[in-house]
C-alpha positions in Angstrom: 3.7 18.6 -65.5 3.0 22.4 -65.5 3.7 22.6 -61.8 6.9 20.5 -62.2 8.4 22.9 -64.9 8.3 25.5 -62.4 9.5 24.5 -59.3 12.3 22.5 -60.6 13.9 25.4 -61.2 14.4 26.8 -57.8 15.3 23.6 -55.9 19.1 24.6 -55.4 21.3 21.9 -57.2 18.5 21.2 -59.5 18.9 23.5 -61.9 19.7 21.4 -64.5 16.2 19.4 -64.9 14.4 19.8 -68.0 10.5 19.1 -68.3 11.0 18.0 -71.8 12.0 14.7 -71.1 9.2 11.9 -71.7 11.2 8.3 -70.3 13.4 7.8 -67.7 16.7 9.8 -67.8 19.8 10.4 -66.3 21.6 13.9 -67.0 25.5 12.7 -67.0 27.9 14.7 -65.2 31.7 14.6 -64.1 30.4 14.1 -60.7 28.3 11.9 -58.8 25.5 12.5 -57.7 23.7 12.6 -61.0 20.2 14.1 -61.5 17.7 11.6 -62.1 14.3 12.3 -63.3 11.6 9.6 -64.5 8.4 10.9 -66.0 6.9 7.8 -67.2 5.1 7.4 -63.9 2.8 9.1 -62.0 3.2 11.1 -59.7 7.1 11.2 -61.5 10.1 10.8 -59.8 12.7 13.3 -59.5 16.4 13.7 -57.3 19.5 12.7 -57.7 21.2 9.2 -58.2 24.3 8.5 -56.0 25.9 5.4 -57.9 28.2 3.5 -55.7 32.1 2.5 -57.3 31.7 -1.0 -55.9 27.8 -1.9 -55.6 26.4 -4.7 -53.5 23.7 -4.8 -55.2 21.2 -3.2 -52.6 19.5 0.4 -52.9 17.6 2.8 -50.9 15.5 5.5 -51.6 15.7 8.7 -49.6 13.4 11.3 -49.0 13.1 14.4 -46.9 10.5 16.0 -44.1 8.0 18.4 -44.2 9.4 21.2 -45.3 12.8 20.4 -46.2 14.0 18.9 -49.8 16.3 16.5 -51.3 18.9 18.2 -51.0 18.8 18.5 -46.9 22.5 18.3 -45.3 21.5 15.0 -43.5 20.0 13.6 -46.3 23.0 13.9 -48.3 25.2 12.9 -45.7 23.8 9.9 -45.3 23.4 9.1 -48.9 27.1 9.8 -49.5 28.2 7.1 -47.1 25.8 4.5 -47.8 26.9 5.1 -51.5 30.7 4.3 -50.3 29.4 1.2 -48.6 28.3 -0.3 -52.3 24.6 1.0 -52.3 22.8 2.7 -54.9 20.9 5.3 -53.2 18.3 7.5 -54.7 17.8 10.6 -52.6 14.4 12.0 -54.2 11.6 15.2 -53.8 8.4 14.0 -53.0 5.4 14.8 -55.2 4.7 18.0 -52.7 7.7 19.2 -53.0 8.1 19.0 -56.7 5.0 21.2 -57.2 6.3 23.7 -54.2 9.5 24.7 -54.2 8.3 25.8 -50.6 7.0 25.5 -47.3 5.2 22.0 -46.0 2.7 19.6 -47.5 -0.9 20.4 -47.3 -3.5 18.2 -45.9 -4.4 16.6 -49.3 -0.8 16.0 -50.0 -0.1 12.7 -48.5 -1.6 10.4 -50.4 0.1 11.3 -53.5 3.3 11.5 -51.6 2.6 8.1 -50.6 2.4 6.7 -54.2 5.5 9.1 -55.2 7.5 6.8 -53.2 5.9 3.6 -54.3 6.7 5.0 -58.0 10.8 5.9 -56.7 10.9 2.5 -54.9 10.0 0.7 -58.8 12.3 2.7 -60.6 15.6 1.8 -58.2 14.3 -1.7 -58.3 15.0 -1.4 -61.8 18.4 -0.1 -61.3 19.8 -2.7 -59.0 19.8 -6.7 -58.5 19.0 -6.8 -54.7 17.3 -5.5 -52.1 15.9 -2.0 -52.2 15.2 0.1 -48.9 13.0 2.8 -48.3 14.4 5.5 -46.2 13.0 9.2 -45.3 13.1 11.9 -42.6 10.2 12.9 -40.2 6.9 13.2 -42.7 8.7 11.1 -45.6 8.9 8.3 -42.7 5.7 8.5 -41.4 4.1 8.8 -45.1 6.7 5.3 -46.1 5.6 3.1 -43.1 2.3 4.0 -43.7 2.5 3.0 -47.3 3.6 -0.5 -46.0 1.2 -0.8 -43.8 -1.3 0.2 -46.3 0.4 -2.1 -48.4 0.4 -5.3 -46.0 -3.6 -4.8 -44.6 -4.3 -5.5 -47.9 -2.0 -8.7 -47.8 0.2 -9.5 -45.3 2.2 -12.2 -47.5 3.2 -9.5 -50.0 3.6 -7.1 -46.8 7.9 -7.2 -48.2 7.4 -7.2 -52.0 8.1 -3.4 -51.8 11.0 -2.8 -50.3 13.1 -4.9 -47.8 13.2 -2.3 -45.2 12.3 1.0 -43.5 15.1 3.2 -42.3 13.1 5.6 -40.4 14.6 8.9 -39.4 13.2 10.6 -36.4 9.6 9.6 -37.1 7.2 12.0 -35.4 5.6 10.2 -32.7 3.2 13.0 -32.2 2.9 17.2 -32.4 5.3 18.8 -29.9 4.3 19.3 -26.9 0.4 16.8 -27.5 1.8 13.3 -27.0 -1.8 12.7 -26.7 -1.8 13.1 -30.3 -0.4 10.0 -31.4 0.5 9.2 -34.8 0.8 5.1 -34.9 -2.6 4.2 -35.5 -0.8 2.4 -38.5 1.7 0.3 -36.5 -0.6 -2.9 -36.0 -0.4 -3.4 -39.6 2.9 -2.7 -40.5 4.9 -5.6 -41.2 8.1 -4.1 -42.8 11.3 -4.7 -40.5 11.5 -1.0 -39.6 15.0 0.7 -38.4 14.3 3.9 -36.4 16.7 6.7 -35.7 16.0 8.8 -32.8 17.7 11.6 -31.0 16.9 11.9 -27.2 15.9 15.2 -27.3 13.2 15.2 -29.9 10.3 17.0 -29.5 8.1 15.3 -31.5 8.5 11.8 -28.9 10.7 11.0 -26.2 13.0 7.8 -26.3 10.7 6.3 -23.5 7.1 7.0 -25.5 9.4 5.9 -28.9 10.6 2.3 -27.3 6.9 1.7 -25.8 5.1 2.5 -29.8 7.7 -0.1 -31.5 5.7 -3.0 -29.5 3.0 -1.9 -31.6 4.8 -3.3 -34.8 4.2 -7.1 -35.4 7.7 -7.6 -37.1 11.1 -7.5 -36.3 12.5 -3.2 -35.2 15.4 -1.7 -34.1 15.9 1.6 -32.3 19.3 3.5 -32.6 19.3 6.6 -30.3 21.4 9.9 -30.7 22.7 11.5 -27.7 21.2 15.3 -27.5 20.4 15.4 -31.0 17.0 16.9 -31.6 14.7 16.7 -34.9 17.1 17.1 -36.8 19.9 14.9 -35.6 22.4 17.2 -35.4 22.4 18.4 -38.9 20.8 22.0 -38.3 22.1 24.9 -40.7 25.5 24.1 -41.0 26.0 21.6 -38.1 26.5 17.9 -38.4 27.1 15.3 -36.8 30.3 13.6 -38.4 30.2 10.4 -36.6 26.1 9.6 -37.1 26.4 8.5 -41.2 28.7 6.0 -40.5 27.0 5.0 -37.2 23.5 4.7 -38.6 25.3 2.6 -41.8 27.1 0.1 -39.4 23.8 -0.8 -37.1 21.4 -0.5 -40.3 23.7 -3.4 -41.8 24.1 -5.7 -38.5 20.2 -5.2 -38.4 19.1 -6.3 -42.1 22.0 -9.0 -42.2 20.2 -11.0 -39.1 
């Protein structure tokens, strides 16, 4: 809790958080997002809550890569127009992140990250009446796929009791540069329909070495490829890519509606 109190702080647009709080809270404001913080779990959750006008029931937690935040440009693009197409999305810090206001994770970090989004998953699931999707950038994606696969080696049959789907956002094959070095060891036991995003200039896995580690994956996938985007997708410094929110919305729906 200690660590908490002081990086929540620092994390700009955060500044409002209070480590006081002991149940699940929302601090109102004239504006959506609001900031949403839940301390009765552990690790606790903490971002902010984008609450649709017209919900369709459905939510999606959001997360961010190794060192970035919640508050990353794509992040929030993304979360604003899945938000205007009736979901409620939660776009959240991972446990890491809320004890570091900066730089990556650490080696011991991923477990805990793991179980910070199992914790963010059960709290929307409380907040809406259908399906909730897990969503996250580069580390967060790896980190939520391999929490479902943890999840379904354990028992396949509940392998969906989390969360409906996986919007994975330029998942990191491997290290730049060492495609030797591949990180999919978990794909055999995934069994989460999985939605990857992947720009064809990514370092961290060509489009080619992408399409050939989704026949890994027992269940149902679908890739959507951006044209020269890198890591990032487009949405370096103060770059974006107007046209990917609302691209990644439209095939993410005709995907999970099959």
């Amino acid at each position: 809790m200690k660590s908490w109190k002081k990086s929540a702080f620092k994390i700009a647009g955060l500044a409002g958080l209070s480590g006081k709080a002991s149940q699940p809270s929302l601090i109102s404001t004239e504006s959506s997002p609001q900031v949403f913080t839940d301390v009765s779990v552990d690790p606790f959750v903490r971002g902010l809550l984008h609450r649709p006008g017209n919900p369709n029931g459905d939510g999606l937690v959001l997360t961010h890569g190794a060192g970035s935040n919640c508050q990353a440009p794509l992040l929030i693009a993304l979360a604003n127009t899945f938000a205007d197409a009736g979901f409620v999305v939660l776009r959240c810090d991972l446990p890491y992140r809320q004890d570091r206001p900066y730089g990556p994770p650490g080696p011991g970090d991923a477990k805990r990250d793991r179980a910070g989004l199992k914790n963010a998953v059960g709290v929307l699931t409380n907040l809406v009446s259908g399906r909730v999707f897990l969503g996250g950038h580069s580390y967060d994606g790896r980190q939520a796929s391999m929490l479902c696969a943890e999840l379904a080696e354990k028992n396949p049959e509940k392998a969906t009791e989390l969360t409906a789907g996986l919007l994975l956002l330029s998942y990191p094959l491997h290290p730049p540069r060492k495609p030797d070095q591949l990180r999919t060891q978990h794909f055999f036991h995934l069994h989460t329909p999985a939605f990857f995003v992947e720009g064809t200039r990514d370092p961290f896995g060509s489009i080619a070495e992408v399409e050939q580690a989704l026949k890994l994956i027992p269940v149902k996938t679908k890739l959507l490829t951006i044209e020269g985007a890198g890591h990032d997708l487009g949405f370096k410094g103060k770059a974006a890519r107007e046209k990917l929110p609302a691209n990644v919305l439209s095939e993410f729906q005709a995907f999970f509606t099959k």
